[in-house]
C-alpha positions in Angstrom: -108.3 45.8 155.5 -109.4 49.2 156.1 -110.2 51.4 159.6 -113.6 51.0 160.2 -115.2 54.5 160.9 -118.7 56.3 160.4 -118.6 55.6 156.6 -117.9 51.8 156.1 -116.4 49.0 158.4 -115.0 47.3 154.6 -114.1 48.3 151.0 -116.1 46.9 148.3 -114.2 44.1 147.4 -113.5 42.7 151.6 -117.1 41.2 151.6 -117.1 37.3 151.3 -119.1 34.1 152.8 -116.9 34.8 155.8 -118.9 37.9 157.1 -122.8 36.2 156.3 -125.0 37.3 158.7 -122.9 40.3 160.1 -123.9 43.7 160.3 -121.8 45.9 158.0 -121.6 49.7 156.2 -119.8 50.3 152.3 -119.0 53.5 150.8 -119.1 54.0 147.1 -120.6 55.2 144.4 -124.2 54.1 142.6 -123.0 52.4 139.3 -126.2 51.0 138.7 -130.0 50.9 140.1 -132.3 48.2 138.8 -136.2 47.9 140.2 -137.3 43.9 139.7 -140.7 45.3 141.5 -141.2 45.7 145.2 -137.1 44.9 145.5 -134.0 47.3 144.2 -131.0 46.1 143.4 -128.0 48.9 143.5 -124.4 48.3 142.1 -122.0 49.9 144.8 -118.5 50.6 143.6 -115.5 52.1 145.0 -111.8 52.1 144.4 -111.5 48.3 145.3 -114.8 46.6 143.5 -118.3 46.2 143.5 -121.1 45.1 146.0 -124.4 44.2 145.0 -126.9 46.0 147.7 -130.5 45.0 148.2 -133.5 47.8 148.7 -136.5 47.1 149.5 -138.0 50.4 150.8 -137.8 52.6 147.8 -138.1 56.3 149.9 -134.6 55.4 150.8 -133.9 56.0 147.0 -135.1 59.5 146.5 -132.9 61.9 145.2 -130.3 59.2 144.3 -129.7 58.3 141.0 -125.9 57.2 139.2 -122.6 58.6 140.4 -124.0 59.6 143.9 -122.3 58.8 146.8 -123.9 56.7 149.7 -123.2 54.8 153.0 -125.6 51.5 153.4 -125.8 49.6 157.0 -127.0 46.4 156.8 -126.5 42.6 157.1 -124.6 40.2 154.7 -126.1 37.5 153.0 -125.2 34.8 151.3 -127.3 35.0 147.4 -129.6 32.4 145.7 -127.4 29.7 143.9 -129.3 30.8 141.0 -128.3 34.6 140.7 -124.4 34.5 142.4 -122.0 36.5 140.1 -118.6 34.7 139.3 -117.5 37.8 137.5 -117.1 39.6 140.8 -114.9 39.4 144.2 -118.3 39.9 146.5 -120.7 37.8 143.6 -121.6 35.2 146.5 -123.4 37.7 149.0 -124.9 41.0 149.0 -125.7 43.9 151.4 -129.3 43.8 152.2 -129.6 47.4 153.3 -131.2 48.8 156.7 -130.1 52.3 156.4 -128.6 54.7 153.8 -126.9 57.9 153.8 -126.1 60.4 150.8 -123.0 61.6 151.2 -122.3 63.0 147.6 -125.2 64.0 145.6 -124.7 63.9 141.7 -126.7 65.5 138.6 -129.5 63.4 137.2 -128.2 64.1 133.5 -124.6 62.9 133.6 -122.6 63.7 130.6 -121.9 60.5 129.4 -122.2 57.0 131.3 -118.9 55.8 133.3 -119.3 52.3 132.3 -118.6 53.3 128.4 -116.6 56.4 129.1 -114.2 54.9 126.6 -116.3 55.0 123.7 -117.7 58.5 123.6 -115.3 61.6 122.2 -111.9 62.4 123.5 -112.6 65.7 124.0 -115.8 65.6 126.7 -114.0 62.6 128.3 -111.0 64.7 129.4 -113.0 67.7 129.9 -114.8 65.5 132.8 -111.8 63.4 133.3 -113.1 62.7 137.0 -115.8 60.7 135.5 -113.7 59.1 132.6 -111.3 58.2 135.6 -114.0 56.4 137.5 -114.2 53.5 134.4 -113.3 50.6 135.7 -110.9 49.8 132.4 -109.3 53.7 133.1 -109.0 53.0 136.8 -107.3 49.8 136.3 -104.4 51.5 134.1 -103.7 54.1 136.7 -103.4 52.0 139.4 -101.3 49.4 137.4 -99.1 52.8 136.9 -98.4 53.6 140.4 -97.5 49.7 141.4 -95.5 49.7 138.0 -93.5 53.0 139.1 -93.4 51.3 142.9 -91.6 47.8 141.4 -89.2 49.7 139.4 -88.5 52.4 141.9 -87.8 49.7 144.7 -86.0 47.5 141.6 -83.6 50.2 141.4 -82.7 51.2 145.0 -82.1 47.5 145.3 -79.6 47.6 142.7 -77.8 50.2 144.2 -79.0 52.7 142.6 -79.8 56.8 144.9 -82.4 58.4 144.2 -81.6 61.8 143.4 -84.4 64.8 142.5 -82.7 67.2 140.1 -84.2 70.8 139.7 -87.5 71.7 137.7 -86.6 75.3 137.5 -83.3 75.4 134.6 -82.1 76.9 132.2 -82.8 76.9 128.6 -80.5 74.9 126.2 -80.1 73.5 123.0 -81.4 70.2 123.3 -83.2 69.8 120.5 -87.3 70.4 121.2 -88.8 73.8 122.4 -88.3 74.8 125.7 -91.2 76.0 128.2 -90.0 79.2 129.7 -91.1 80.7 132.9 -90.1 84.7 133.3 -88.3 85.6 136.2 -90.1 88.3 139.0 -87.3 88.7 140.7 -84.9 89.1 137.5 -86.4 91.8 134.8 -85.9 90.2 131.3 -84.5 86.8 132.3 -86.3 83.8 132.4 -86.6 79.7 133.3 -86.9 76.6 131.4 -88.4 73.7 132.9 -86.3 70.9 132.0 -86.3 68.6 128.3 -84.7 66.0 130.2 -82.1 65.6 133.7 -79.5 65.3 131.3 -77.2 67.4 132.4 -77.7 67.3 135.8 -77.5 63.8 136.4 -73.9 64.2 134.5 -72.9 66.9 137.1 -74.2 64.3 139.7 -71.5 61.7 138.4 -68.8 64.1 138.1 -70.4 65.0 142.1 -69.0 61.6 142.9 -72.4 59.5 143.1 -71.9 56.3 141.7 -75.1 55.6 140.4 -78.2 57.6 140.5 -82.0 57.2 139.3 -85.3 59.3 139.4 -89.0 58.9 137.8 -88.2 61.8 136.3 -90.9 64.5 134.7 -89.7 66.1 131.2 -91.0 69.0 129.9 -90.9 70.0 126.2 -93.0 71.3 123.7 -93.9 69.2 121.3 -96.8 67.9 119.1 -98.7 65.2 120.2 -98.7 61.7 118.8 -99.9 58.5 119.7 -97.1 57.4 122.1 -95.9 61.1 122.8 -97.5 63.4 125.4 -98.2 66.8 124.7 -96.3 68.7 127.5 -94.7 66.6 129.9 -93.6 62.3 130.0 -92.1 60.6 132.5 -89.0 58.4 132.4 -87.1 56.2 134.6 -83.4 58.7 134.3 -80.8 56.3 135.7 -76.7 57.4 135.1 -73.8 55.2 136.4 -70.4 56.5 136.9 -67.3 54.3 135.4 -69.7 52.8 133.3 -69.7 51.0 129.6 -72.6 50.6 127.8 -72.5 47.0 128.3 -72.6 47.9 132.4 -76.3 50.1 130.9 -77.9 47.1 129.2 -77.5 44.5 131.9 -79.2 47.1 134.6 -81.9 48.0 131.1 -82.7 44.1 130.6 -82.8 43.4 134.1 -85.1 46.1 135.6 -87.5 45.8 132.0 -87.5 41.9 131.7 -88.8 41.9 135.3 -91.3 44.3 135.0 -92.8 43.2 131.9 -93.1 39.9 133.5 -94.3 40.8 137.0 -97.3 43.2 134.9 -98.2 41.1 132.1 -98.3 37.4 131.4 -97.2 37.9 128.1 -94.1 36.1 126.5 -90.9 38.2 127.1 -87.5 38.7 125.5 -85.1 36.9 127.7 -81.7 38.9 128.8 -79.5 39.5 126.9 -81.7 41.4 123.9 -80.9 41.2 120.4 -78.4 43.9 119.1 -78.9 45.5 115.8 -77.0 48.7 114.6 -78.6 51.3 112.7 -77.2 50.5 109.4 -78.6 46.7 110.3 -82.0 47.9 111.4 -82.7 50.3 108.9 -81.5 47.2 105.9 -83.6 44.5 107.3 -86.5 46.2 109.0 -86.5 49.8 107.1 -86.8 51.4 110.5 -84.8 51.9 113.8 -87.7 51.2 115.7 -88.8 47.6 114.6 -91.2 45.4 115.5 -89.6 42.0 115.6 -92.8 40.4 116.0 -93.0 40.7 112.2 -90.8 37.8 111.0 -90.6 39.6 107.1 -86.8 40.7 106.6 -85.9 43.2 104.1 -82.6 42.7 101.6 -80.9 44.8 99.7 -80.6 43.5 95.5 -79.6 47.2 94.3 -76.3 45.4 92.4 -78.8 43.4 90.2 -80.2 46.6 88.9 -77.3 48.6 88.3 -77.5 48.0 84.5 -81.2 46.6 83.9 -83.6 46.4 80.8 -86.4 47.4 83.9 -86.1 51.1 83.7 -88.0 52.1 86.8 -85.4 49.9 88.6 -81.9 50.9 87.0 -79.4 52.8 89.3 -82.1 52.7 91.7 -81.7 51.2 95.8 -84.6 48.5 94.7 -85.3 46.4 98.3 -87.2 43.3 98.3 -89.2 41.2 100.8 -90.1 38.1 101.0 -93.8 37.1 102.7 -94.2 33.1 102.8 -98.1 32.0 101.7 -98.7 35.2 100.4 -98.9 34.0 96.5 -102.4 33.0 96.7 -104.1 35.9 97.7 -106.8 37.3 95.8 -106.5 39.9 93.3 -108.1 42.7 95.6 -105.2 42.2 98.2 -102.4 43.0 95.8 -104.8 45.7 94.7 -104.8 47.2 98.1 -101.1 46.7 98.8 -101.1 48.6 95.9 -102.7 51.2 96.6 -101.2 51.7 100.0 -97.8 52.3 98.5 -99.1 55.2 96.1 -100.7 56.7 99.3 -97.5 56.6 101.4 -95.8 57.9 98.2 -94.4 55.5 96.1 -94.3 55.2 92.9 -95.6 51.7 92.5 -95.1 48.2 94.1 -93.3 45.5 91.8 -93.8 42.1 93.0 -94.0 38.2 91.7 -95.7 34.8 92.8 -93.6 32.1 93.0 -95.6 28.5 92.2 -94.6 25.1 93.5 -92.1 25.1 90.9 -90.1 28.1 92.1 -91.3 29.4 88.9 -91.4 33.2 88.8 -95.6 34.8 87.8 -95.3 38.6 87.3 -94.9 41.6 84.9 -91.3 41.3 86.4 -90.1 38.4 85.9 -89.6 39.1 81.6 -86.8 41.7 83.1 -84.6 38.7 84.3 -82.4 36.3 83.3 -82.0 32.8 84.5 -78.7 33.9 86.4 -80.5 36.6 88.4 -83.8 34.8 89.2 -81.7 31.5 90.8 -79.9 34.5 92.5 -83.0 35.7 93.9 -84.2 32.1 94.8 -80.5 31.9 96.5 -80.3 35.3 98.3 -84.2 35.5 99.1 -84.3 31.7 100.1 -87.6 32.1 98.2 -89.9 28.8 98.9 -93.3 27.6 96.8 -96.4 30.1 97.2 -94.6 32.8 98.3 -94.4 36.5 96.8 -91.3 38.9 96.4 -92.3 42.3 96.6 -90.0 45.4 95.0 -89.0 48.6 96.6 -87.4 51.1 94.4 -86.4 54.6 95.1 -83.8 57.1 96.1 -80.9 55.8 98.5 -83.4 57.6 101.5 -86.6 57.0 100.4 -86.2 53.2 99.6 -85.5 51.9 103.3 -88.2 53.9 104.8 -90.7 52.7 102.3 -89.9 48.8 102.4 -90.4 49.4 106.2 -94.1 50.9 105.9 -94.7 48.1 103.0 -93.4 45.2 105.7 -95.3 46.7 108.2 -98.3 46.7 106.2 -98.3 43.6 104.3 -97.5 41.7 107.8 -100.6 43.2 109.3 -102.8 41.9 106.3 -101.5 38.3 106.5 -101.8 38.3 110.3 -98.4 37.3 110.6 -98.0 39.7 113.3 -96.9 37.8 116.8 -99.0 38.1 119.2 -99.0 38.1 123.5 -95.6 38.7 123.0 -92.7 41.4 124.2 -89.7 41.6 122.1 -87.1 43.9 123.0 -84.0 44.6 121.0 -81.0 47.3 121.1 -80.8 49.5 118.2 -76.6 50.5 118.7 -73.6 52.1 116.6 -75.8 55.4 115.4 -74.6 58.1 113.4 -73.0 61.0 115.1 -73.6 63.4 113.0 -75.8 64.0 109.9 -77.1 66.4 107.1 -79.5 68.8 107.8 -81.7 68.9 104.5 -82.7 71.9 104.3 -79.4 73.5 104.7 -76.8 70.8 103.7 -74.8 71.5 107.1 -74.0 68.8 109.6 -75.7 68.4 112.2 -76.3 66.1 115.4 -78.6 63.2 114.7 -78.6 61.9 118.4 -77.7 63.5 122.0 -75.0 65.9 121.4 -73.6 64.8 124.7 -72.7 61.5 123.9 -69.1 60.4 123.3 -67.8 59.8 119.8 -66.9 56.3 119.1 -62.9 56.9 118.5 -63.1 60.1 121.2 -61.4 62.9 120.2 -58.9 61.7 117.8 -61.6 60.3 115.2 -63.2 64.0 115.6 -60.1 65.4 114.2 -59.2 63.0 111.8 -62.7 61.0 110.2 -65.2 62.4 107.7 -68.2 63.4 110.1 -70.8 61.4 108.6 -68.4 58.3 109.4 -68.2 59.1 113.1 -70.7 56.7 114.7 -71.3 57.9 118.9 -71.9 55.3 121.6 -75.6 55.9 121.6 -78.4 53.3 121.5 -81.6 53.0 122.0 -84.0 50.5 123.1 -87.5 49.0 121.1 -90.1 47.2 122.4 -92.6 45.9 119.9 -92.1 48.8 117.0 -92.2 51.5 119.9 -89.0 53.1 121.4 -88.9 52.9 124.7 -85.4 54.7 125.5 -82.7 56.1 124.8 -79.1 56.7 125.8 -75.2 57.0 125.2 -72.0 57.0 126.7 -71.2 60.4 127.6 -68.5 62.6 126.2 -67.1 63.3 129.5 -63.8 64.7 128.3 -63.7 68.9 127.9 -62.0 69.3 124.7 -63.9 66.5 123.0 -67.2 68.2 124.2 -66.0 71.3 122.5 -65.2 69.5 119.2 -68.2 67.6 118.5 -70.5 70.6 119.0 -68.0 72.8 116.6 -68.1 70.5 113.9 -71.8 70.7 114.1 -71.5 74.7 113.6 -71.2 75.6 117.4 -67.9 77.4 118.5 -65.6 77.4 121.5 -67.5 80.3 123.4 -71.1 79.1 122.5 -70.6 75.8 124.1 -69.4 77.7 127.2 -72.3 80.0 127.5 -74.8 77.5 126.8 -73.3 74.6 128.8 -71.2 76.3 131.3 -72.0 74.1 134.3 -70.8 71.2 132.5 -68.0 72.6 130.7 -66.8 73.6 134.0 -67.3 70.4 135.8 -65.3 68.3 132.7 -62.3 70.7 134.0 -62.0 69.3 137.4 -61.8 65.8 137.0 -64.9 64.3 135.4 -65.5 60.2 135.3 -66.6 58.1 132.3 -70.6 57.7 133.1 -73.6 56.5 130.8 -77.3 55.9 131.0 -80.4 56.0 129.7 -84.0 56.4 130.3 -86.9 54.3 129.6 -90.2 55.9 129.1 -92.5 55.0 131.8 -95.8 56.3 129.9 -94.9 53.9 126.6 -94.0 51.5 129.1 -97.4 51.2 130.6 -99.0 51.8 127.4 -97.9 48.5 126.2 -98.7 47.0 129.3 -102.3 48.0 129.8 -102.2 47.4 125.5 -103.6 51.0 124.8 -102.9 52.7 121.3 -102.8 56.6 122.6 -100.5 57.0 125.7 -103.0 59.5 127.2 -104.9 56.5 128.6 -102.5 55.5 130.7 -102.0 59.6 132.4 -104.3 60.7 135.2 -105.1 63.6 133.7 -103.5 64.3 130.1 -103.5 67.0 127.6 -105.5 66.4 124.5 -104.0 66.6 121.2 -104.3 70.2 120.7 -102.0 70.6 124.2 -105.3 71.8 125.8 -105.9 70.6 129.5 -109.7 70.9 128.8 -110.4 70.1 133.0 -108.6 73.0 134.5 -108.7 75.2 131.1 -105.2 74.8 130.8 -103.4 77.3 129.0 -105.6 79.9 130.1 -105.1 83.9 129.8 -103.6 85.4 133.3 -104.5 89.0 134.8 -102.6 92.3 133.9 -101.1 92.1 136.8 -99.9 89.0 136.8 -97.9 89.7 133.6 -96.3 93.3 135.3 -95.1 91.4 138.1 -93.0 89.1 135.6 -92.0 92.0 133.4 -93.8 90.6 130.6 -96.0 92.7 128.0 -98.1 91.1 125.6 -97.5 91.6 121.6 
């Protein structure tokens, strides 16, 4: 209930059959005006709902048109059976209106209309984001973010967990994306980086002797935009727990994201504990480490059938198959279209063949196999009447990825895609290190902090590309929500890793030196991670592009196109930080 005061004595949602007959005042904007002839109707909306307000001396409407802000006095009444409004809170009365008061005047010409802000360009949207923001659909997300960020702050602290702000002003490192740097005034030459991530603060917090911290924590890196990644900044929920395994990380993950998915949608949920699948697994059965169990097609490797085969294109090849049930009585134009997706994502072609109600094989493929190897297929595929086995062949890299776009797709034209539904899994065991392809030298394929699975002795004695880390990562629905590791807490392990990935003794010290100092003076075994809030809420409120669920985003381009963000500064400005323009 709000105060009452000069402007209104309750918010547009507080008036109900219990108030009929009392004299009142509401706030809020004009959403809509409609003239029936001697009588106006006006929609009045503010942050909480709508009230329907009744007009019947028009003078009091001059001047006012959409958007403008008024406070009515008047008496509420209880409607005409005949024209109550089920869809809103206040649909049983209205406000018929004795007095009113313009408190916000607005343009006649508005630049697009709030109720379908959503459907006009991006672009004009954000660069009158106020507006956009006052669509009911857009209003809804952000409120849903600040009691989603409220539950899981208070989720936290009641798990023991401090709350801990860590700096915004660093320093710049290595940490894979670009840094934003902010020159120094005060220090000619020198500059700040706002920060990729907490990550190596909250790791100087546990070697601080806090047993387990957490933050809504803003990130900063420049990157491209995409669908589920901000321009700019994101935030996460950064939590870090001393004397910790990563088991002790994914009960605190499931619990915290089990109950928030429940408590802000009524969508089905992965129950604790989540499927595990390591990256070797995910990338064999779903051709990605980000998959969408939803999809119930599996992919399986039949590579050893085609190490010596009459079917050229196949031979010596990693050929992938997938099964997809009901799928062998499509028409001709689907298989034409699968088709043709696979040469656009840059395959070669797509092999595939029916199987009838006689587990008899129908396809250009089927002349290449003998009776051993189809039974082996029905065996190893489990392949069932009406069903079709598509091919994947390619390169030992190329092949996984493309039987994961080629599930993907083939799942989303049969509609076999599960819908109202969460599923979470882990994604574990991930390569330490990699090849860099350009240059052929190894390189980190995860957090360089995190700790080697074998410590230090299997960084001295294993092949690098055998080194998996403790790192893992958790997916939600074909998005990844987080990511995390147990760190490599232990000094001359630290050192190792980052000099078998080209980085020697003295560069780890000047980049890291805060770190590399604290892991000298007694440094527990800590680990964490840090689920993205944004994606979070983006599959919550079920939007596609994660700027619909930010207050006031960046557009694609990194462009904040309300305050003309970046903009050009004065000379000045730029002498005072030692900066000269090239």
């Amino acid at each position: 209930m709000l105060s009452e005061n000069e402007y209104r004595t309750h918010n547009c949602s507080e008036f109900g059959c219990n108030i009929i007959g009392k004299k009142v005042r509401a706030a809020g904007w004009v959403e809509n005006i409609r003239d029936h002839g001697g009588v106006i109707f006006i929609d009045l909306r503010d942050h909480y709902g709508v009230l329907q307000v009744v007009i019947h001396d028009e003078t009091q409407l001059e001047g006012i048109c959409r958007e403008t802000v008024i406070s009515v006095s008047g008496e509420i009444r209880k409607r005409d059976e005949e024209t109550i409004n089920t869809k809103i809170a206040t649909g049983e009365v209205e406000l018929v209106c004795d007095s009113l008061v313009v408190l916000g005047k607005c343009k006649h010409e508005l630049p697009f209309e709030v109720p379908t802000s959503t459907s006009v360009k991006e672009e004009l949207r954000l660069k009158y984001r106020f507006l956009d923001l006052r669509n009911s659909k857009v209003h809804k997300n952000i409120v849903m973010r600040s009691e989603m960020i409220s539950f899981v702050r208070n989720k936290m602290i009641d798990l023991g967990f401090l709350e801990i702000q860590t700096p915004i002003l660093s320093a710049s490192s290595p940490e894979g994306a670009r840094d934003y740097l902010i020159p120094s005034r005060k220090h000619q030459g020198k500059f700040y980086a706002l920060p990729q991530a907490p990550q190596i603060f909250k790791q100087l917090l546990m070697t601080s002797g806090f047993d387990k911290y957490f933050q809504i924590a803003p990130c900063f890196r420049d990157e491209d935009a995409r669908a589920d990644r901000s321009p700019g900044e994101f935030y996460q929920l950064d939590f870090e727990m001393a004397f910790a395994t990563q088991e002790d990380v994914f009960k605190v993950a499931e619990e915290v994201l089990v109950e928030t998915f429940e408590k802000f949608s009524t969508c089905e949920v992965t129950p604790a504990p989540f499927p595990r699948f390591t990256f070797d697994e995910a990338m064999l059965k779903f051709g990605t480490d980000k998959p969408d169990l939803r999809n119930p097609l599996e992919i399986i490797d039949i590579s050893d059938m085609f190490v010596k085969s009459d079917f050229k294109p196949f031979e010596g090849k990693c050929v992938r198959a997938i099964k997809v049930p009901g799928c062998a009585k499509q028409s001709k134009s689907f298989f034409e279209k699968m088709l043709k997706f696979a040469t656009s994502i840059g395959m070669k072609g797509l092999g595939y063949f029916k199987v009838d109600e006689n587990l008899k094989f129908n396809g250009p493929i089927d002349k290449f196999l003998n009776d051993d190897q189809r039974q082996d297929l029905i065996n190893r595929a489990e392949l069932e009447p009406d069903c079709v086995l598509y091919f994947i062949a390619d390169s030992k890299k190329n092949a996984p990825v493309f039987a994961g776009q080629i599930r993907t797709e083939v799942a989303n034209r049969m509609n076999l895609i599960e819908k109202d539904k969460f599923k979470f899994c882990f994604i574990v065991d991930f390569p330490m290190y990699d090849l860099d392809e350009e240059t052929g030298n190894v390189i980190f394929t995860h957090n360089p902090f995190s700790m080697p699975q074998g410590g230090l002795e299997a960084l001295n004695t294993k092949d690098p590309l055998d080194i998996l880390a403790w790192q893992y990562d958790i997916v939600c629905n074909g998005v990844e929500l987080s990511s995390g590791a147990v760190r490599n807490h232990d000094f001359e392990a630290l050192v190792r890793a980052f000099e078998i990935a080209g980085y020697d003794k003295q560069t780890v010290l000047d980049k890291f030196p805060a770190l590399c100092s604290a892991f000298q003076y007694g440094a527990p075994p800590h680990a964490g991670m840090a689920p993205g809030i944004d994606r979070m809420l983006m599959l919550l409120c079920d939007e596609e592009n994660i700027r619909e669920v930010v207050a006031f985003p960046m557009n694609s381009n990194a462009q904040d196109l309300l305050l003309g963000a970046p903009n050009f500064v004065s000379e000045q400005q730029l002498r005072e930080a030692h900066v000269k323009l090239r």
